[in-house]
RORO-392343 format. One record per residue (C-alpha): x, y, z; residue number from 1; residue in one letter. Coordinates in steps of 0.5 Angstrom, whole numbers, plus 500, padded with zeros to 3 digits. Example, Ala and Ser with C-alpha at 12.3 -4.5 7.8 and 13.67 -1.06 7.14 Angstrom:
// RORO-392343
525, 491, 516, 1, A
527, 498, 514, 2, S
//
This chain:
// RORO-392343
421, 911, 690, 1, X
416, 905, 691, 2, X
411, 903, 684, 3, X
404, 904, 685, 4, X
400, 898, 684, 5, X
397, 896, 678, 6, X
390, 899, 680, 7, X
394, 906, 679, 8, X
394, 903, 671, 9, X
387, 901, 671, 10, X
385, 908, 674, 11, X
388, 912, 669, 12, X
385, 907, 664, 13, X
378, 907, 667, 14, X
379, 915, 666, 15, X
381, 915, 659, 16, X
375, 911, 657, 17, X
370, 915, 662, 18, X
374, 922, 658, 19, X
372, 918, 651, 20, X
365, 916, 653, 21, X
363, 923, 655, 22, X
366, 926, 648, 23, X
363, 921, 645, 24, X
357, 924, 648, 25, X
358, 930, 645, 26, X
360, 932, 652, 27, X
367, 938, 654, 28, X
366, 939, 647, 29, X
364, 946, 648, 30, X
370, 946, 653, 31, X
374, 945, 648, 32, X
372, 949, 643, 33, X
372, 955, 648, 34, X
379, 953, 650, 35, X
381, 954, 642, 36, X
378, 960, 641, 37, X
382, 964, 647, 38, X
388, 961, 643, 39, X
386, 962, 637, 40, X
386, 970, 639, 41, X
391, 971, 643, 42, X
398, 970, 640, 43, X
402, 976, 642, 44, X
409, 974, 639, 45, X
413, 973, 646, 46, X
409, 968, 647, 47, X
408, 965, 640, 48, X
414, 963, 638, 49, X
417, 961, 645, 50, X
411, 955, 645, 51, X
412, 953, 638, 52, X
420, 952, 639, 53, X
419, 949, 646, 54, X
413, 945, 642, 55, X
419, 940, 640, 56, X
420, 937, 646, 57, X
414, 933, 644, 58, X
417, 931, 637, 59, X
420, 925, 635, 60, X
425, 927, 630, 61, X
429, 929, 636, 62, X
427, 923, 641, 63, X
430, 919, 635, 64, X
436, 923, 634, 65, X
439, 924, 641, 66, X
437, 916, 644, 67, X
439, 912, 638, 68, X
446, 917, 638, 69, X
446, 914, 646, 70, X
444, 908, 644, 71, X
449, 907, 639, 72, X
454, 909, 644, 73, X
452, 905, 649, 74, X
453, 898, 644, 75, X
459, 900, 641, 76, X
462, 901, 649, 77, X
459, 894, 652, 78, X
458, 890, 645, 79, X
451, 889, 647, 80, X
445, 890, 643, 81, X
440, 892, 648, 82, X
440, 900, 648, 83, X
438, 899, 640, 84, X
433, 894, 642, 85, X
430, 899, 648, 86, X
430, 905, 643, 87, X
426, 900, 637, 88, X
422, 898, 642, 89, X
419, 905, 644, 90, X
418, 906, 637, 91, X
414, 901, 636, 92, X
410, 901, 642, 93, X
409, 907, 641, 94, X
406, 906, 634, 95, X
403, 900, 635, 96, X
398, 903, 641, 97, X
397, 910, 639, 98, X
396, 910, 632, 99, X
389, 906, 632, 100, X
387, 909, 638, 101, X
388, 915, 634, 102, X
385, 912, 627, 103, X
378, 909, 631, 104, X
377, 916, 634, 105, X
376, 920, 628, 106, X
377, 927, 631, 107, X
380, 933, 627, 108, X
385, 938, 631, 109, X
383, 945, 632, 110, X
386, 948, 626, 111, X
382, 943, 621, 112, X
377, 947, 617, 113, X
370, 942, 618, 114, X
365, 945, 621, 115, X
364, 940, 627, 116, X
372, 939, 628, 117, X
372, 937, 636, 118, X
367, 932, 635, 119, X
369, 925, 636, 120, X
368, 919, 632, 121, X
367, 923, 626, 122, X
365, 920, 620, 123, X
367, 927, 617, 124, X
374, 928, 620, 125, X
379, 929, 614, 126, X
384, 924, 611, 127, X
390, 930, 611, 128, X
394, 935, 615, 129, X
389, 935, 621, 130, X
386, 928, 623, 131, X
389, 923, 628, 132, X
389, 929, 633, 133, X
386, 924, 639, 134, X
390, 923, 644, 135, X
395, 927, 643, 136, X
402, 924, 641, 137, X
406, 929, 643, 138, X
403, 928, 650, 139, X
404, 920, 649, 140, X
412, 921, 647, 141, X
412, 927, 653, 142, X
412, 920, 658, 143, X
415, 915, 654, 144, X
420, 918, 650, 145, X
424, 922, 656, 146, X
423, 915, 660, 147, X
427, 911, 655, 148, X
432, 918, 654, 149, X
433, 918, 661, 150, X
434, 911, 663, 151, X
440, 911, 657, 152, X
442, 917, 660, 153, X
443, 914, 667, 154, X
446, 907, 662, 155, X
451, 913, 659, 156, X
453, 918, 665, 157, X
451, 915, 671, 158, X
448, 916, 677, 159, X
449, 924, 678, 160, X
444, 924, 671, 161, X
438, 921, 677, 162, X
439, 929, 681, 163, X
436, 931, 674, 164, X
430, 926, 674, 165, X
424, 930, 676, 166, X
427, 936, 670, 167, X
427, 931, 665, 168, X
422, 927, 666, 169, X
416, 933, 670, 170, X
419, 939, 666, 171, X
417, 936, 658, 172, X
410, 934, 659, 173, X
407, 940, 663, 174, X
411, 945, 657, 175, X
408, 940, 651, 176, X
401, 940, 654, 177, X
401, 947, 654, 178, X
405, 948, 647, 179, X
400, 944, 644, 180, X
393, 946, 647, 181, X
396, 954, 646, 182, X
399, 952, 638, 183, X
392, 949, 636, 184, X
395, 943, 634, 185, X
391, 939, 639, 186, X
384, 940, 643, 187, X
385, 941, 651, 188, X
382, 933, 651, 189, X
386, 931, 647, 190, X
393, 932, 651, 191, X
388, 930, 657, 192, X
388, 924, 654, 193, X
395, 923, 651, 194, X
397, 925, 658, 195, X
393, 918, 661, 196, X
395, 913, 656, 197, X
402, 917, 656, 198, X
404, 914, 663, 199, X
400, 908, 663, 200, X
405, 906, 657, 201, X
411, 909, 661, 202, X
410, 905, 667, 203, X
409, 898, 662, 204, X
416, 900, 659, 205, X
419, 902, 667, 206, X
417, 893, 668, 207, X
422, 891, 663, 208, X
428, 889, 665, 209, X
431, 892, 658, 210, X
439, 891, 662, 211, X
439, 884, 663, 212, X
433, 882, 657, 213, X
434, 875, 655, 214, X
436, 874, 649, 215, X
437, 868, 644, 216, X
444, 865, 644, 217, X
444, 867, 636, 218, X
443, 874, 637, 219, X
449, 879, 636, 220, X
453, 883, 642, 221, X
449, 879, 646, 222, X
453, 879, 653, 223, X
451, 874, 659, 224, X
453, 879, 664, 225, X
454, 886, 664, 226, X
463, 885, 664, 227, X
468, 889, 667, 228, X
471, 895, 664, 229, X
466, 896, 658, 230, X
468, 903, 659, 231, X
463, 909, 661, 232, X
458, 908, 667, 233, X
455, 901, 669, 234, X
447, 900, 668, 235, X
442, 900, 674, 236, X
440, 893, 675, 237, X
432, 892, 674, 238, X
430, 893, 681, 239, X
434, 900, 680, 240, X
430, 901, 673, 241, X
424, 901, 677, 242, X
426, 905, 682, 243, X
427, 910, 677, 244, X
418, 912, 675, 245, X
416, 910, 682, 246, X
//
């Protein structure tokens, strides 16, 4: 699948803002709010603990986990450190970016007790359980996290894992989106939002070439080439990779 151009990331940026100006203006939060309200009143048990199980595609804990079990795997087999650092370095990137943008915002999320809690911007937003609720990190980690999950699972298994491609990179993000919203953990435009910025930082990650990363000489399992019999499947190479977000 070709890569759409970088007018597509401005795009979605551009939306972003738009998204943050209007809440700013007091805009959608009447939305918001009624959004929350039907979920708050409608949570039969067959529904409510599906979501809340099906919430963790959308926790980090997990990501973790699972990608720094591959990942390990993966330096171990080829002697090359480049899996550990692609897994730090979702991580971080996803720290570093949405963990102001959550900080400047000041918005609660829907299960906060604060009279104006969908306000945006709020001096008034609760230092505790409930703020930090813009955008949605579940969102951002729906996008980010399952590239990197996927991208080691092509390293590990090879290419039959790319016949699961749409399930595990499509599939994660619409049942997060609705668990989130449905649950309360966050507003209908916090998720909107997660899910703009999610995929802007989803195709940033997509550019690197995480197989073949230049390495200084001096860092450990750092092979020049990918060598021979290392055992499991081969990586894709760069211009592979960008095939793989499209």
């Amino acid at each position: 699948m070709r890569r759409l151009g970088w007018w597509f990331d401005v795009l979605l940026l551009a939306a972003l803002a738009g998204l943050t100006a209007l809440l700013a203006a007091g805009h959608l939060l009447d939305l918001d709010l009624a959004v929350s309200d039907w979920a708050f009143g409608f949570q039969p048990a067959v529904l409510h603990y599906p979501s809340y199980v099906a919430n963790y595609l959308g926790q980090g804990g997990p990501f973790l986990a699972l990608g720094g079990a591959m990942a390990l795997w993966l330096a171990y087999r080829w002697r090359d450190v480049r899996p550990i650092i692609l897994l730090a370095a979702t991580q971080l990137f996803t720290i570093v970016v949405v963990t102001p943008i959550k900080e400047l915002s000041s918005r609660d999320a829907p299960r906060s007790t604060l009279p104006n809690k969908a306000e945006i911007f709020n001096e008034l937003a609760a230092r505790g359980e409930y703020n930090w609720s813009y955008p949605s990190g579940h969102m951002v980690n729906t996008i980010v996290w399952y590239f990197t999950l996927y991208l080691l699972a092509l390293w590990v298994f090879g290419e039959r894992v790319r016949r699961w491609q749409t399930l595990i990179r499509v599939a994660p993000p619409i049942i997060v989106f609705w668990t989130t919203v449905y649950l309360n953990y966050h507003w209908l435009t916090d998720s909107i939002a997660g899910l703009l910025l999610g995929i802007v930082m989803g195709r940033v990650m997509a550019l690197i070439p995480w197989r073949t990363l230049p390495l200084p000489s001096w860092v450990p399992f750092n092979p020049q080439q990918p060598s021979a019999g290392t055992g499991g499947a081969q990586p894709s190479q760069p211009a592979d990779q960008q095939r793989v977000v499209g």
